[in-house]
Backbone as numpy.savetxt, mean C-alpha at the origin, in Angstrom:
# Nx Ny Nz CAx CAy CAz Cx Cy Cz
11.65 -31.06 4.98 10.81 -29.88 4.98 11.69 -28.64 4.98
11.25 -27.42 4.53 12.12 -26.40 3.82 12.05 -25.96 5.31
11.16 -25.78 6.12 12.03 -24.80 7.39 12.72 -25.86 8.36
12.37 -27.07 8.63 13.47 -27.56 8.77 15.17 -27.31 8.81
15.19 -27.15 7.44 16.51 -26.66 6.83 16.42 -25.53 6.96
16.08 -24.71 7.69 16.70 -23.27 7.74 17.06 -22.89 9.06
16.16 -24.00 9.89 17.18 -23.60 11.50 16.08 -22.64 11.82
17.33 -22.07 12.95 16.25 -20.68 13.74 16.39 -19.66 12.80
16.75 -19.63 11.61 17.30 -18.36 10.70 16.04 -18.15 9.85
15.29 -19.52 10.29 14.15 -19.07 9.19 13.34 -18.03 10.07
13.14 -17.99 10.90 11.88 -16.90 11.75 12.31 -15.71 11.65
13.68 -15.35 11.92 14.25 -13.37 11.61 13.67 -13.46 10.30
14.15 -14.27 9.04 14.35 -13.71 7.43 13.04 -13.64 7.34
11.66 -14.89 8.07 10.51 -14.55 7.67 10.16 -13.20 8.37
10.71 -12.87 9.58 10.11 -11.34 10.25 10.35 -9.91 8.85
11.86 -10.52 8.91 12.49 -9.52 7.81 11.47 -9.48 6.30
11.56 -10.26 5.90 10.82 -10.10 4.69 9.19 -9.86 4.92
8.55 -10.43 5.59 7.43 -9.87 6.04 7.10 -8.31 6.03
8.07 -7.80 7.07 8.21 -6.64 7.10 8.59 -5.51 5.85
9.45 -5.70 5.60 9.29 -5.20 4.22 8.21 -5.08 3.16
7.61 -6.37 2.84 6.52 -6.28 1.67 5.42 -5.81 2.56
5.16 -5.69 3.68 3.54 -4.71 4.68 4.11 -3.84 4.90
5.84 -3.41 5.16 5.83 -1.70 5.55 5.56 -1.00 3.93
5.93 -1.53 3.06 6.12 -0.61 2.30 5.22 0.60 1.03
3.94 -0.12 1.52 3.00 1.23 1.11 2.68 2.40 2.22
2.95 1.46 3.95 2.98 2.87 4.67 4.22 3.60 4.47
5.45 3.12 3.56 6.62 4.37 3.52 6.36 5.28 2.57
5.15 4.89 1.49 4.54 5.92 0.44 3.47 7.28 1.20
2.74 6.14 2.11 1.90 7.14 2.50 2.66 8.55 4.08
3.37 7.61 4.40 4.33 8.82 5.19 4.70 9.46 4.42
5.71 9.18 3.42 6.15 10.35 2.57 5.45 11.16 2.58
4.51 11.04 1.79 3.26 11.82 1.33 2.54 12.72 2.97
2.48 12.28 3.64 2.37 12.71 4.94 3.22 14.10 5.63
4.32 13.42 5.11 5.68 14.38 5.66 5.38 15.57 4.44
5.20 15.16 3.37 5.24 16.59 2.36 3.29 17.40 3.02
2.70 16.72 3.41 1.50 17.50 3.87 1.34 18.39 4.88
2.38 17.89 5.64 2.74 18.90 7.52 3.80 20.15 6.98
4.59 19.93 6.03 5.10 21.13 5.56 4.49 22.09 5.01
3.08 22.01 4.66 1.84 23.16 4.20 1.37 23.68 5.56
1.48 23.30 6.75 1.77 23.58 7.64 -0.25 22.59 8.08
-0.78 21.35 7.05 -1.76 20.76 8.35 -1.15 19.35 7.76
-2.32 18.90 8.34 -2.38 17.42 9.25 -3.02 16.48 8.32
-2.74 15.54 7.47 -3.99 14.44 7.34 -4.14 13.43 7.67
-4.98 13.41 8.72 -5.62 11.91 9.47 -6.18 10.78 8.91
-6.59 11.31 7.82 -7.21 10.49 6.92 -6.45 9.56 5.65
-5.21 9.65 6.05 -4.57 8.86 5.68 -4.58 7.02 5.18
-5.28 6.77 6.34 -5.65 4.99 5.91 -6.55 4.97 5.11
-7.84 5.98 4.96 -8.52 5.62 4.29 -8.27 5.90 2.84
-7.16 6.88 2.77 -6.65 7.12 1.05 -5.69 5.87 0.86
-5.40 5.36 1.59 -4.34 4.15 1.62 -5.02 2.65 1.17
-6.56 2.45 1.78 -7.74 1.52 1.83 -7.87 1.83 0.34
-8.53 3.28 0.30 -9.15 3.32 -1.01 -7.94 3.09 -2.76
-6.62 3.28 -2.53 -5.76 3.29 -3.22 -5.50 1.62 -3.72
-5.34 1.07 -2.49 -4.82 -0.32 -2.43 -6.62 -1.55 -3.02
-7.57 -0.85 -2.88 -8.88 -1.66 -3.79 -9.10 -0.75 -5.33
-8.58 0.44 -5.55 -8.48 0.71 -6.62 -7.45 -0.32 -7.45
-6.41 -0.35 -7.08 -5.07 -1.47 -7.78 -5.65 -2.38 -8.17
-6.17 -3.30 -6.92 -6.66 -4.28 -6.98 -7.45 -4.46 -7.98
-8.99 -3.88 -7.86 -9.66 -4.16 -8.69 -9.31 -3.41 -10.43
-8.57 -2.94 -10.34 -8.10 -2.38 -11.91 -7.03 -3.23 -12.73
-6.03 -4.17 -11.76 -5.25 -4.67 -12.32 -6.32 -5.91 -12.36
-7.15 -6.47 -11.67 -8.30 -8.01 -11.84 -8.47 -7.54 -13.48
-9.01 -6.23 -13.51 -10.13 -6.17 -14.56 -9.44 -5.62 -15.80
-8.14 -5.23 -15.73 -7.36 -4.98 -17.35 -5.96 -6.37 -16.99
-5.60 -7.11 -16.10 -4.83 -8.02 -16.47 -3.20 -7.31 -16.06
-3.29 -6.18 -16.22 -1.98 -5.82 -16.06 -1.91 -5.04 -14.52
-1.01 -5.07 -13.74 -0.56 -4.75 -12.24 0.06 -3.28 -12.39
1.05 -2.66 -13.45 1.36 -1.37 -13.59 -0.25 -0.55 -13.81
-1.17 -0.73 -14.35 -2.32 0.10 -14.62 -2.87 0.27 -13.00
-2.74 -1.06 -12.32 -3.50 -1.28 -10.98 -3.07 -0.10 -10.07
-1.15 0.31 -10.49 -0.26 0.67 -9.19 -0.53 2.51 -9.69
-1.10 2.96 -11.15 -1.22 4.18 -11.58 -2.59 4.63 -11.22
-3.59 3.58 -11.09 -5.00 4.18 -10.61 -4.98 4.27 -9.04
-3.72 3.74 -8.45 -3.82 3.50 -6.72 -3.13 4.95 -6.68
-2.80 5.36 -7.35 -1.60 7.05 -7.24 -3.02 7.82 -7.17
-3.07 7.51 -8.61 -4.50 9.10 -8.70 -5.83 8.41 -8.36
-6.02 7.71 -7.34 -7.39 7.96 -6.37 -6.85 8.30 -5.05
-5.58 8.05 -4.72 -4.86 8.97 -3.64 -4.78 10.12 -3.99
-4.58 11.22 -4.90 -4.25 12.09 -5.35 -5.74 12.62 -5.46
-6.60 11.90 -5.60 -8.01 12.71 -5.63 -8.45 12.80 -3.94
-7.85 11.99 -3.36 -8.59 11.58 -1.89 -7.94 12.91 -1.39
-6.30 13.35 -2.05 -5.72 14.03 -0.72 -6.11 15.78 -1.94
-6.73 15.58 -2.69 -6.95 16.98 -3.37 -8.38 17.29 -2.42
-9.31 16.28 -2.32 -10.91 16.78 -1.69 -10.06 16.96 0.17
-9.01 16.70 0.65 -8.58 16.76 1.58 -8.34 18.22 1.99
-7.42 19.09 0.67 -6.58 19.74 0.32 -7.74 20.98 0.79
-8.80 20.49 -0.28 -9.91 22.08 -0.42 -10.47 22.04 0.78
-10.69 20.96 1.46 -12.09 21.03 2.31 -11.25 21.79 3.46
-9.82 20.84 3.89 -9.09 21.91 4.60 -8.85 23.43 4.61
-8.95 24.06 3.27 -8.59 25.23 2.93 -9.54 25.92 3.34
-10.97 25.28 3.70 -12.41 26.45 3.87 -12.00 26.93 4.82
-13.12 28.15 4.84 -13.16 29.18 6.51 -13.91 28.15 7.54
-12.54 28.27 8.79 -13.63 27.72 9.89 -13.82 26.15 9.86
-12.92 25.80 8.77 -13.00 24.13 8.83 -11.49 23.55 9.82
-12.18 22.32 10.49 -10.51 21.93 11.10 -10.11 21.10 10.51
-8.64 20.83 10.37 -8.64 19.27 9.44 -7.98 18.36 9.95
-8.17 18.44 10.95 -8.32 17.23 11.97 -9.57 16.41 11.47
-10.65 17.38 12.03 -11.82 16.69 11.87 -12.03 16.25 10.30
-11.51 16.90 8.99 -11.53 16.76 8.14 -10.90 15.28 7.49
-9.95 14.85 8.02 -9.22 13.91 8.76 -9.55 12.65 9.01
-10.43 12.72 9.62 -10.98 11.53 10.31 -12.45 11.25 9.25
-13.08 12.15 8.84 -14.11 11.97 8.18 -13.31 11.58 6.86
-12.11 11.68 6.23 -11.73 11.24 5.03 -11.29 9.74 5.13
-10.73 9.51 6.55 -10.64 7.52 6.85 -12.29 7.22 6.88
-13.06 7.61 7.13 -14.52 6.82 7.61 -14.73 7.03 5.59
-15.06 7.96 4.88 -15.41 8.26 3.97 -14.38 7.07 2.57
-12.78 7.11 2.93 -12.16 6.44 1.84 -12.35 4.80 2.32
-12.57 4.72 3.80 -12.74 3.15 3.74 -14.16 2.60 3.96
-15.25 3.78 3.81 -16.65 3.08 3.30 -16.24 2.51 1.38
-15.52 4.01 0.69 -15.44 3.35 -0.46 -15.08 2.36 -0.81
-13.95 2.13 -0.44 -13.15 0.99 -0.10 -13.79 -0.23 -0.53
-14.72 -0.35 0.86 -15.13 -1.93 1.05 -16.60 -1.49 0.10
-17.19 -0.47 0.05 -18.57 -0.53 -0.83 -17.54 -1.16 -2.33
-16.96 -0.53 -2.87 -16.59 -0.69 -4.43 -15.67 -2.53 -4.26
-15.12 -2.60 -3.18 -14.02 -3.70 -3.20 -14.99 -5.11 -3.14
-16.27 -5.09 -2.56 -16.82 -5.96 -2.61 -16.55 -7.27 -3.73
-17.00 -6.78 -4.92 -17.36 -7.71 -5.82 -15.53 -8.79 -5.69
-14.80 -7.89 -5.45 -13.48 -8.35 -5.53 -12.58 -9.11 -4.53
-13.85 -9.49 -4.04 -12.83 -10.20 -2.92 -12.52 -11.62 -3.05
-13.28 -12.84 -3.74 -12.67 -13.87 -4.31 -11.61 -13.95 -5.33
-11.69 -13.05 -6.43 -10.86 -13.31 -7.42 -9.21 -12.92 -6.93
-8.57 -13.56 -7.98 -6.99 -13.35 -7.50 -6.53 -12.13 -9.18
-6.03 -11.12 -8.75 -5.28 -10.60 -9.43 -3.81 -10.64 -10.21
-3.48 -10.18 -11.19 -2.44 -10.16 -12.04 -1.49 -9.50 -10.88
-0.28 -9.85 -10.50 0.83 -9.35 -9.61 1.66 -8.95 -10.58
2.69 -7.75 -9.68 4.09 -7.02 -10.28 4.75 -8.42 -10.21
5.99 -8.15 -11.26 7.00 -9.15 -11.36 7.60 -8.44 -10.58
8.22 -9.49 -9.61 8.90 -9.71 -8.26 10.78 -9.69 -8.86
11.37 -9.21 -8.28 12.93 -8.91 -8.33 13.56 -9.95 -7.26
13.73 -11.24 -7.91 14.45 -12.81 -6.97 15.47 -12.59 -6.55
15.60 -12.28 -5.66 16.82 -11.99 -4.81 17.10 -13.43 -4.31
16.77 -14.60 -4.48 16.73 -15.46 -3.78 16.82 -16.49 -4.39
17.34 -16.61 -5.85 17.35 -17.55 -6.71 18.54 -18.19 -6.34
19.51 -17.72 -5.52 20.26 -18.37 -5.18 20.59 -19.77 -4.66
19.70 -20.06 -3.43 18.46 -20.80 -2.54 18.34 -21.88 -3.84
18.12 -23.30 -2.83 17.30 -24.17 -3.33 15.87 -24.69 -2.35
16.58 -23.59 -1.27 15.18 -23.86 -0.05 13.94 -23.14 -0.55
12.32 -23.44 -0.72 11.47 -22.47 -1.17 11.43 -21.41 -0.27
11.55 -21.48 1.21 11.06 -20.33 1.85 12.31 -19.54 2.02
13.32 -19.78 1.89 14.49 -18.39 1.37 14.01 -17.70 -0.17
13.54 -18.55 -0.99 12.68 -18.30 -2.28 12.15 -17.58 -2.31
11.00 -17.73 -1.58 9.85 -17.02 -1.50 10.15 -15.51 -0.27
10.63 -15.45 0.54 11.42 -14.23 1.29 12.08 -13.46 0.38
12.67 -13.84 -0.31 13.27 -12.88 -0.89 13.05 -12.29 -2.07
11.72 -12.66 -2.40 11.09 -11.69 -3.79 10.63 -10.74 -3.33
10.81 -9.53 -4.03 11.08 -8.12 -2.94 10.42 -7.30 -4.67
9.10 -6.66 -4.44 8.52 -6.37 -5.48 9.32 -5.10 -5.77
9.01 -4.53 -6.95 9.44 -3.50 -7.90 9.39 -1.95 -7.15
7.83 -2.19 -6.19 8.01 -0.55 -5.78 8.80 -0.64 -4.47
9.17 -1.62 -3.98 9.83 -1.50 -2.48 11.59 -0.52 -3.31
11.94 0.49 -2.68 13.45 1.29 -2.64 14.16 0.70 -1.78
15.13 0.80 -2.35 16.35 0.68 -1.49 17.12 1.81 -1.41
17.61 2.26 0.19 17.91 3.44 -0.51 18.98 3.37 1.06
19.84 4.12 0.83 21.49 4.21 1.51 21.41 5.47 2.30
């Protein structure tokens, strides 16, 4: 059996790689976060542009076959989530805090209203960058396919 053969080394590399492929749409949406507090507010509503981004992909790459179309409609329905963010913040007398919190309740009703139909089917995936072809073990294999949008960066 493949973890067998990997000893106690298999549980860090699975923490490690784990970690990587789930942190790495919250390092998009921090970014994006960090450039929003420099306008000098806040958006709370962050998961739900994150919810609504990540069932846009989804269901766009199911329904054209290709995973790059999935990862360009997950940009610009974020980009629409954080523009209705942008104005509503800008009114007189609005807080956007509260603005905030009504954009998570609001992007992850869409979310799950539109994601519905999509929850059995399996989608077209990015081609994965094998870092791990090295390996004849599968689960060093499979750890170490490290998709296209994850950076590496020094």
């Amino acid at each position: 059996m493949a973890v067998e053969a990997l000893g106690w080394w298999g549980v860090p590399l699975a923490i490690a790689a784990g970690t990587m492929r789930g942190g790495t749409p919250f390092l998009f949406v921090s970014l994006g976060e960090c450039l929003t507090e420099k306008s000098g507010k806040i958006n709370l509503g962050l998961e739900g542009t994150l919810l609504t981004g990540a069932m846009t992909a989804y269901a766009l790459s199911y329904i054209t076959g290709s995973p790059w179309i999935g990862v360009i409609a997950a940009g610009l329905a974020g980009a629409a989530l954080g523009v209705i963010h942008g104005w509503l913040s800008q009114q007189f007398r609005v807080n956007d805090v509260a603005v905030g919190i009504a954009m998570i309740i609001f992007g992850s009703g869409v979310a799950f209203f539109f994601g519905k139909p999509f929850i059995q089917p399996k989608a077209t995936q990015l081609p994965t960058i094998d870092l791990g072809a090295w390996s004849g073990i599968p689960a060093v294999e499979a750890a170490l396919q490290i998709s296209p949008c994850f950076c590496w960066e020094s």
